[in-house]
C-alpha positions as CSV (number, residue, x, y, z in Angstrom):
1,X,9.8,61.7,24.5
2,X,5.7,60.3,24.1
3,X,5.8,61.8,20.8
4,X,9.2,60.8,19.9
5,X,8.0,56.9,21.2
6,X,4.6,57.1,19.2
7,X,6.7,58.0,15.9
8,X,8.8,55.1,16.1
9,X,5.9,52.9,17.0
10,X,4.1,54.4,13.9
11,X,6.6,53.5,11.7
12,X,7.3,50.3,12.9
13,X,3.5,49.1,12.6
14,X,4.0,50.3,8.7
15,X,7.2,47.9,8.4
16,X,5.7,45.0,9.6
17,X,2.0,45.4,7.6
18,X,4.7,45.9,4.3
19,X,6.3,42.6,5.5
20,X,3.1,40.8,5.8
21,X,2.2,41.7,2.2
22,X,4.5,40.3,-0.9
23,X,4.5,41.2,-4.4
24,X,5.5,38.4,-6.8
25,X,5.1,37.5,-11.2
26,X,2.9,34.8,-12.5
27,X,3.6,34.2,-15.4
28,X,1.3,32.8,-18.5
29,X,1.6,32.3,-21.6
30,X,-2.3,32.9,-23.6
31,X,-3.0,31.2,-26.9
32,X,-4.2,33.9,-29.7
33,X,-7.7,31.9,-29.9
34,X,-8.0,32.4,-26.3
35,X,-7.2,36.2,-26.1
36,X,-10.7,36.9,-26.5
37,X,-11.5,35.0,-23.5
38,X,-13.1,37.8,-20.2
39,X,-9.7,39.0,-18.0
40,X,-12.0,37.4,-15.4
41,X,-11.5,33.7,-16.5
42,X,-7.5,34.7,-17.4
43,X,-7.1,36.5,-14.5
44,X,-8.7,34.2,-11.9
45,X,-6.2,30.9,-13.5
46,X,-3.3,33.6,-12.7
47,X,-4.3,33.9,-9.3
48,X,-5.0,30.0,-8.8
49,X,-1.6,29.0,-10.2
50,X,0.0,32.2,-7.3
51,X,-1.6,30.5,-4.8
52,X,-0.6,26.7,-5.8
53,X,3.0,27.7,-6.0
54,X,3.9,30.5,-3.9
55,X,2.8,28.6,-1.1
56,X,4.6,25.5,-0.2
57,X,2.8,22.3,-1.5
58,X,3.5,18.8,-0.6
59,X,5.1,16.1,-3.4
60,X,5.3,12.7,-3.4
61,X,7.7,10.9,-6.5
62,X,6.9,7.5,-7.4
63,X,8.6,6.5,-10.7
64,X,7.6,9.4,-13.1
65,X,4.2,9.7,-11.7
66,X,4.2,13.1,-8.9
67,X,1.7,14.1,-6.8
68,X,1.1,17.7,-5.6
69,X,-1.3,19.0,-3.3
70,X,-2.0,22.3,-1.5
71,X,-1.4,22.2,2.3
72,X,-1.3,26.2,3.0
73,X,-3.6,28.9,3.1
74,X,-3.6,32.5,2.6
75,X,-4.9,35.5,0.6
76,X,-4.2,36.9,-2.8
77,X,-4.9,39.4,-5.1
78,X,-4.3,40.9,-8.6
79,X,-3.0,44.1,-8.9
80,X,-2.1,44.3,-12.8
81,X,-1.4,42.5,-15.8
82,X,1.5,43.4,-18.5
83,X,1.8,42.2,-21.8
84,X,5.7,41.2,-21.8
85,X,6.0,39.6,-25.6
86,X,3.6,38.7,-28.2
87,X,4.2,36.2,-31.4
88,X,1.3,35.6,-34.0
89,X,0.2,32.8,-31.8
90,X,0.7,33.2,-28.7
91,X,1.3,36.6,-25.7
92,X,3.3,36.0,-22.5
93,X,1.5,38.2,-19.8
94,X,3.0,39.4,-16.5
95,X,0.6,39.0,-13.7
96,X,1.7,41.1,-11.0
97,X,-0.2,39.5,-7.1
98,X,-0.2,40.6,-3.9
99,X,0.3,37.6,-1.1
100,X,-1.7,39.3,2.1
101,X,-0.6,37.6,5.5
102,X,1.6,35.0,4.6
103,X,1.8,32.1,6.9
104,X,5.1,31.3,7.6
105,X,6.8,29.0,5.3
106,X,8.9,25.9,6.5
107,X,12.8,26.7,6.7
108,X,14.1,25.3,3.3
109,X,16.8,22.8,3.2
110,X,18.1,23.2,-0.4
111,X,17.2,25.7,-3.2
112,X,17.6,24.6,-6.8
113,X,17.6,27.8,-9.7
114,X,15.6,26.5,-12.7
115,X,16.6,28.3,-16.2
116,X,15.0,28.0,-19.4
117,X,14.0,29.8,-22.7
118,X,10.3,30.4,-23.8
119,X,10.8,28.8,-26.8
120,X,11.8,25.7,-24.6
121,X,8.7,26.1,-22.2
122,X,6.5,26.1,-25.7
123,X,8.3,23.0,-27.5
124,X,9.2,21.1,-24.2
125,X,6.5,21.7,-21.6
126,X,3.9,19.7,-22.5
127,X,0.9,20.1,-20.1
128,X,2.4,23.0,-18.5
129,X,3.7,24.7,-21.8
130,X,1.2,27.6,-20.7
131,X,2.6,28.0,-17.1
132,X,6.1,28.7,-16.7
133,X,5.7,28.6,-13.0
134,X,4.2,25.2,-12.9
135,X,6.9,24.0,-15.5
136,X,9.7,25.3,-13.4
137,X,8.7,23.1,-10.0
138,X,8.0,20.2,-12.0
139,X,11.4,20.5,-13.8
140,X,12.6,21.3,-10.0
141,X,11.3,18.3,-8.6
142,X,12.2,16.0,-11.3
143,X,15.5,16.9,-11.1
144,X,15.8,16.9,-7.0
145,X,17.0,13.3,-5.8
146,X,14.1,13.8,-2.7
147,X,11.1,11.1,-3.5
148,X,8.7,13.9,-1.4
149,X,8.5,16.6,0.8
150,X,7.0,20.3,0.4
151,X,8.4,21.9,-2.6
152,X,7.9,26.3,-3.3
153,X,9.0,29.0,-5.6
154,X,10.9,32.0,-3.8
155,X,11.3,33.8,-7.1
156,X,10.8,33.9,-10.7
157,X,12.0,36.4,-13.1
158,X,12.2,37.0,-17.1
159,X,14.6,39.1,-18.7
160,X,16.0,38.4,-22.8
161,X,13.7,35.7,-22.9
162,X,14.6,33.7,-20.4
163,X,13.3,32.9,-17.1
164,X,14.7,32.3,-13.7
165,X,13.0,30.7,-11.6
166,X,14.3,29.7,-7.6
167,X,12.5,26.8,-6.1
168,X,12.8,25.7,-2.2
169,X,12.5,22.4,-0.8
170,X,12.2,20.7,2.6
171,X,11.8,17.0,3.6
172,X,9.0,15.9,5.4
């Protein structure tokens, strides 16, 4: 029965250290002049814009002007890169992080699902036309009637050249 208890005991400690640690995309989308760049500098935005929008930030709307700002910590890392499409001027990469020991996130009070093409992330996203993460919670935002509160993204996924991106939201 000792042996039969440690077993179980065993494998629960290895579900609950697989819960603590998530994998999720990045996405970014690399200008051919920047290619040559070190995977240090690329890799190291990748991870920055993980951590900005993985964890929950806070957002205030006033008019068209946002605010965002960081109010969670926790560690990251990189475990690969993938080149998913390539053009003659441009390559969207696939950075694949590791969140270690997630704090726990507030309980969200509406989801919104953000869709859009590449092609409308390069002719329509302005200053974020190289972050499809950071264009899908500004779109998500925009769009949300709340004037601020903490704002995350669960999920984001690209398939036919589109992405899907899930964003969650709580008042303050």
């Amino acid at each position: 029965m000792k042996r039969f208890s440690l077993a179980i005991f065993s494998l629960l400690l290895l579900a609950s250290a697989s819960w603590a640690q998530e994998t999720r995309y990045v996405y970014e989308v690399q200008q051919r002049d920047a290619l040559s760049s070190s995977p240090w500098s690329l890799n190291m935005g990748a991870m920055a814009e993980a951590a900005r929008l993985y964890a929950p930030v806070t957002f205030s709307k006033v008019g068209s002007k946002l605010s965002m700002s960081l109010d969670t910590s926790f560690s990251f890392s990189l475990m690969g890169s993938v080149q998913v499409e390539r053009s003659d001027t441009r390559m969207l990469m696939r950075h694949e992080v590791r969140l270690d020991e997630q704090v726990p996130f507030p309980k969200a009070t509406k989801r919104s699902t953000i869709r859009f093409s590449l092609s409308d992330l390069i002719k329509k996203g302005g200053s974020y036309a190289l972050s499809p993460l950071q264009y899908a919670i500004r779109k998500a935002i925009d769009s949300s009637s709340q004037k601020s509160g903490r704002a995350w993204i669960t999920d984001c996924s690209y398939a036919c050249g589109r992405f899907v991106v899930t964003v969650a939201f709580t008042g303050r």
